[in-house]
C-alpha positions as CSV (number, residue, x, y, z in Angstrom):
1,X,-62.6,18.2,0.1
2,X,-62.5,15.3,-1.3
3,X,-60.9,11.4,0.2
4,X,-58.4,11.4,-3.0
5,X,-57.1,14.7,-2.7
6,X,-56.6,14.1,1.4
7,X,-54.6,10.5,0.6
8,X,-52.3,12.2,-1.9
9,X,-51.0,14.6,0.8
10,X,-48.7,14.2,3.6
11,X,-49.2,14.0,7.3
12,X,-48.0,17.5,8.1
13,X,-50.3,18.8,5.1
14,X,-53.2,17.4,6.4
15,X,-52.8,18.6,9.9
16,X,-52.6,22.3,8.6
17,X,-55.6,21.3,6.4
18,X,-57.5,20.1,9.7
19,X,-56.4,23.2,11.2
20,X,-57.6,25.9,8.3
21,X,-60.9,23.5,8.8
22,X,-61.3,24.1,12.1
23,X,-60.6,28.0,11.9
24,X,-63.4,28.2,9.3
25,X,-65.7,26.1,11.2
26,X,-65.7,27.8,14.3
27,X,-66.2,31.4,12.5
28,X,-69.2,29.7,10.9
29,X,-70.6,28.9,14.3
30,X,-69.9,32.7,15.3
31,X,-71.8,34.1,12.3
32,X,-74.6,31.4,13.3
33,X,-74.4,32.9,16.8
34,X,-74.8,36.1,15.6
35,X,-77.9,35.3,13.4
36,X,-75.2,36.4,9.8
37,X,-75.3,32.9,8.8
38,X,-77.7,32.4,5.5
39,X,-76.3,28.5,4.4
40,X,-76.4,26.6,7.9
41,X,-75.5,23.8,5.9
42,X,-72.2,24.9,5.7
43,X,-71.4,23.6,9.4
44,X,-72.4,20.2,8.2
45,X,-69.7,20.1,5.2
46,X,-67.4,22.0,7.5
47,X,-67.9,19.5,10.6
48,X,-67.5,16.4,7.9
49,X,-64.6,17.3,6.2
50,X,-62.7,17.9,9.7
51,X,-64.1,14.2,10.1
52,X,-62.6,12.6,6.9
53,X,-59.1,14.4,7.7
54,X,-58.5,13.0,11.1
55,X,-59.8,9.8,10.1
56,X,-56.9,9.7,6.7
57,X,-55.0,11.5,9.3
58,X,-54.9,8.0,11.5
59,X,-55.1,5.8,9.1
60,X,-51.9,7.3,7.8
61,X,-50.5,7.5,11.3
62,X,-51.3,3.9,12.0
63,X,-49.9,3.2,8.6
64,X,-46.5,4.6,9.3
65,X,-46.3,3.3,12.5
66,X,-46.4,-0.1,11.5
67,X,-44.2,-0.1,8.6
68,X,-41.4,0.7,11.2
């Protein structure tokens, strides 16, 4: 996912999108576990994109936060 799709969101969309992240990433790391995994690449994306929503996440947060 991309930075401009995450900054056109709101927070509450971004949290479920962290979440649904999250869910995928940790079947990836079952299927890896269970030797099902063909792209292993996949974790990296998955693990980066979880990255770049907590960190628009904050800067959102800390936006808000400072406009009250």
């Amino acid at each position: 996912m991309k930075t401009t799709e995450l900054r056109q969101k709101d927070a509450a969309a971004i949290e479920t999108e962290i979440k649904a992240l999250q869910k995928a990433h940790f079947g990836l790391r079952m299927q890896k576990a269970l030797q099902q995994l063909s792209n292993t690449s996949t974790l990296r994306t998955t693990r980066r994109d979880i990255a770049r929503a907590k960190t628009i996440l904050a800067q959102k947060q800390k936006q808000a936060a400072t406009a009250k």
